[in-house]
C-alpha distance (Angstrom), angle and dihedral (degrees) to the residues before:
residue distance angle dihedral
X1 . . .
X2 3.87 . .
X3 3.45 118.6 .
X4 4.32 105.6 -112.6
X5 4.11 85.8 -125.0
X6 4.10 146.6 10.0
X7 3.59 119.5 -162.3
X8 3.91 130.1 -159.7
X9 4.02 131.3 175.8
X10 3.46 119.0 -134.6
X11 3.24 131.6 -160.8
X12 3.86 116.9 -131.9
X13 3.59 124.6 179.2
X14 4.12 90.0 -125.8
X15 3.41 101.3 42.0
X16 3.51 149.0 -6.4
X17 3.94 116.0 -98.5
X18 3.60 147.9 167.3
X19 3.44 128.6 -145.6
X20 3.96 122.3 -144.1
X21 3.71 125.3 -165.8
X22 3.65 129.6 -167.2
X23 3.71 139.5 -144.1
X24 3.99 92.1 -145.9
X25 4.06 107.5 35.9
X26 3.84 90.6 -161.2
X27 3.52 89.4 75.8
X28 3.73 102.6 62.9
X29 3.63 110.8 92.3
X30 4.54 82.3 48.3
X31 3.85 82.0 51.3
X32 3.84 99.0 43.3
X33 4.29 87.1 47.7
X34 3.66 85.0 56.1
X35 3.73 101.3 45.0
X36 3.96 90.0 49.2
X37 4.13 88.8 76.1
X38 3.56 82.3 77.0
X39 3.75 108.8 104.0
X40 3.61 95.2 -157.5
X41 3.47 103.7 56.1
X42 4.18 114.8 86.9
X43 3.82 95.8 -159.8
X44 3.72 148.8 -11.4
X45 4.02 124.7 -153.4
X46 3.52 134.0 170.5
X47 3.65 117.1 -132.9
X48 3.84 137.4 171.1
X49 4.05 114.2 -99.2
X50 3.51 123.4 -123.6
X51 3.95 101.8 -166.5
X52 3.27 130.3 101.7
X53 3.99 119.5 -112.3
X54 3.76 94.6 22.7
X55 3.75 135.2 105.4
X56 4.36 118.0 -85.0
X57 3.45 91.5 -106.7
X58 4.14 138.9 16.0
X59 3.87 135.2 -179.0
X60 3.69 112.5 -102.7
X61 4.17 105.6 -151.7
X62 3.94 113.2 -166.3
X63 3.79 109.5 -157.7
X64 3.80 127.3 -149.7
X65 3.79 118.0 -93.2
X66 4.01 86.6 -111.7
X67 4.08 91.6 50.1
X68 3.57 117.7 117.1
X69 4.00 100.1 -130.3
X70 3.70 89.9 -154.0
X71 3.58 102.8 42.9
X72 3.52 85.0 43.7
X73 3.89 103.7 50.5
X74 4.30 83.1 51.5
X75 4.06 89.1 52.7
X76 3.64 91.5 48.1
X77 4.24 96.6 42.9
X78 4.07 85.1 50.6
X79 4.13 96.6 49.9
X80 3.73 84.3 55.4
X81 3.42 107.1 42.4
X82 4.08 86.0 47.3
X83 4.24 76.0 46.0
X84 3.66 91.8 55.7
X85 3.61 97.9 32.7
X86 3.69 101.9 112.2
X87 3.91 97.8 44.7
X88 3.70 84.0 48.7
X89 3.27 95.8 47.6
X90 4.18 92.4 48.4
């Protein structure tokens, strides 16, 4: 079995961001409504992925200049696992 989500920061030259992508695409905008409770990120759009090897489409979250990428890409991977928990768990 898949896992639901992979995450990966990436370093821009703007800003700071972290790209999520999903097992099932058709839950993107329901994950990007529950990401934006997070207080530190600025804002979260879904685009279409041009690498090879990687889902069709992935959430692109851009951090606040005062966000800790690190600290931040951990917060976010533990809200969705604890998202994901009980189809994981199944």
């Amino acid at each position: 079995m898949l896992p639901p989500f992979r995450s990966e920061i990436r370093n821009s030259p703007t800003q700071q961001t972290i790209k999520i992508f999903l097992s099932d695409e058709s839950l993107d905008a329901q994950i990007k409504n529950h990401l934006e409770n997070f207080t530190e990120i600025d804002l979260i759009e879904i685009n279409e992925t041009v690498e090879q090897n990687h889902a069709s489409e992935n959430l692109t979250v851009f951090l606040k200049e005062t966000s800790d990428i690190n600290r931040m890409k951990a917060s976010i991977d533990s809200s969705l696992w604890w998202y994901f928990e009980e189809d994981w768990v199944d």
